[in-house]
C-alpha positions in Angstrom: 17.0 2.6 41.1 13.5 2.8 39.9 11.9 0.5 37.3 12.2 1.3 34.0 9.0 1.1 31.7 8.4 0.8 27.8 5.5 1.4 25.9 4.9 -0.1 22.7 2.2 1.0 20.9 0.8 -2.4 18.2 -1.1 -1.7 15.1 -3.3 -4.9 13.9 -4.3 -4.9 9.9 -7.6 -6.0 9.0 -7.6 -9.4 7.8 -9.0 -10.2 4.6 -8.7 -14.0 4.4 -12.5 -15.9 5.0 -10.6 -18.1 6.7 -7.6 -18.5 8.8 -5.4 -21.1 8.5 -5.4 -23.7 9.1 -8.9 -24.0 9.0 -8.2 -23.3 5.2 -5.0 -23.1 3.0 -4.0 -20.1 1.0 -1.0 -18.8 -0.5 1.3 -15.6 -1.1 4.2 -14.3 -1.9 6.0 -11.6 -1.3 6.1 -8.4 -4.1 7.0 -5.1 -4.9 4.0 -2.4 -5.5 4.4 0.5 -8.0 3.8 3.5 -6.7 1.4 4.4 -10.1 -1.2 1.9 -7.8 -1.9 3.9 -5.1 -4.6 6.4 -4.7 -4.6 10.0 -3.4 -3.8 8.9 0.1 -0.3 7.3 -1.3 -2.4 4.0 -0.1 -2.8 1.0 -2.3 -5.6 -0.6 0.0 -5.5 -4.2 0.8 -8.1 -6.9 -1.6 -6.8 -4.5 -4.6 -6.5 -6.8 -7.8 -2.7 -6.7 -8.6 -1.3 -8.0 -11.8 2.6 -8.7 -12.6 4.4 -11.4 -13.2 4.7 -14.2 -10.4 7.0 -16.0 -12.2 10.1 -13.3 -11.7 8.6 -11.4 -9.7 11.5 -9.3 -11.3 9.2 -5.7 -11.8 6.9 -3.7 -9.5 3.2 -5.1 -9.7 0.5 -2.6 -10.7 -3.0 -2.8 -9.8 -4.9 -4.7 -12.0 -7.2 -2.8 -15.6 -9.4 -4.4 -17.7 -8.8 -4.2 -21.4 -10.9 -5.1 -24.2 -13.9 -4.8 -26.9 -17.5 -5.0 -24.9 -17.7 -8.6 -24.5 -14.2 -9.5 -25.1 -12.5 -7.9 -21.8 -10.0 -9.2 -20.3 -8.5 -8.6 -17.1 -4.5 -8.7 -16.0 -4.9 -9.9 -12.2 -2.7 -12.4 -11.2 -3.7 -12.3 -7.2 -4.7 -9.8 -4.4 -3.1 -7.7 -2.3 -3.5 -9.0 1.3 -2.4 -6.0 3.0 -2.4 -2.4 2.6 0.9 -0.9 1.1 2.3 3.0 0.9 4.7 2.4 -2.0 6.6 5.9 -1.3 7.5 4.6 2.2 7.8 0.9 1.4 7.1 -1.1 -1.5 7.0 -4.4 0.2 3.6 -6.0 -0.1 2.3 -9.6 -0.2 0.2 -11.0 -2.5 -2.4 -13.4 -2.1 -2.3 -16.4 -5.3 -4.5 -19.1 -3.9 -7.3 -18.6 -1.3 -10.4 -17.0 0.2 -11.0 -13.6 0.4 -13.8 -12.1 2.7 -15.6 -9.2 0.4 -17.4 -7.8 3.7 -13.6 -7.1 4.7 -12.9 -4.8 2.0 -13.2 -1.3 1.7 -16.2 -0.4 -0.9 -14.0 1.4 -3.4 -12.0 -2.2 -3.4 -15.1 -4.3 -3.6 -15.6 -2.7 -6.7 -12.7 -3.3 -8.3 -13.8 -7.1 -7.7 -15.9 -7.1 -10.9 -16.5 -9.9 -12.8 -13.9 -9.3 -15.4 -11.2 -9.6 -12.2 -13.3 -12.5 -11.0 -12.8 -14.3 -14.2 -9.2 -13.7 -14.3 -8.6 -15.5 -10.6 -11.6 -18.1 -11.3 -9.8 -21.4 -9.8 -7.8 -19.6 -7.5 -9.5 -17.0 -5.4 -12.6 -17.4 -4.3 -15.0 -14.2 -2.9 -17.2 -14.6 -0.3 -19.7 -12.3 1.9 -19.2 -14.1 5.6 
């Protein structure tokens, strides 16, 4: 009887933290991600500003808007999305709360959504860097 062989082809995801534990801590849970967040890809791309409520976690999270008069905005994000997520084939996502985020990591139509309206709504828990 011959051997039998299996291939298994492995797909990494880029990593977004600065650092990897445990040289640092961060933190994330684990969330649902409405499909109104993606773009025309069906792709809500990982670093994406989410905002929902972490407390329930009871509804989809949306990706984050700024609202407000010029000089009064305010933005909803509540953390990051660590990894990328296609809603229409599954929801699940993680989001990041507390850490580091490496901006050379992200795509530039995500680094731009790191403004400093979204910066100022994570000030204290997520911190951007270039490494």
């Amino acid at each position: 009887m011959g051997n039998l062989v299996k291939k298994t082809t492995l797909t990494v995801r880029d990593q977004i933290l600065a650092f990897a534990p445990p040289e640092a801590p961060y933190m994330a849970i684990g969330i649902q991600v409405n499909t109104s967040a993606a773009g025309s890809d069906g792709i809500v791309k990982a670093g994406t500003p989410m905002a929902g409520n972490i407390e329930t976690v009871a509804a989809a999270f949306t990706k984050a808007a700024t609202t407000g008069d010029p000089g009064s905005e305010v933005n909803d994000a509540v953390g990051i999305l660590l990894h990328d997520v296609k809603p229409a084939d599954d929801a699940n996502g993680t989001l990041l709360i507390f850490g580091a985020v490496n901006l050379n990591r992200l795509d530039t139509d995500v680094q731009a959504l790191i403004d400093e309206h979204a910066k100022k709504a994570l000030d204290g828990k997520i911190w951007f860097l270039k490494r």
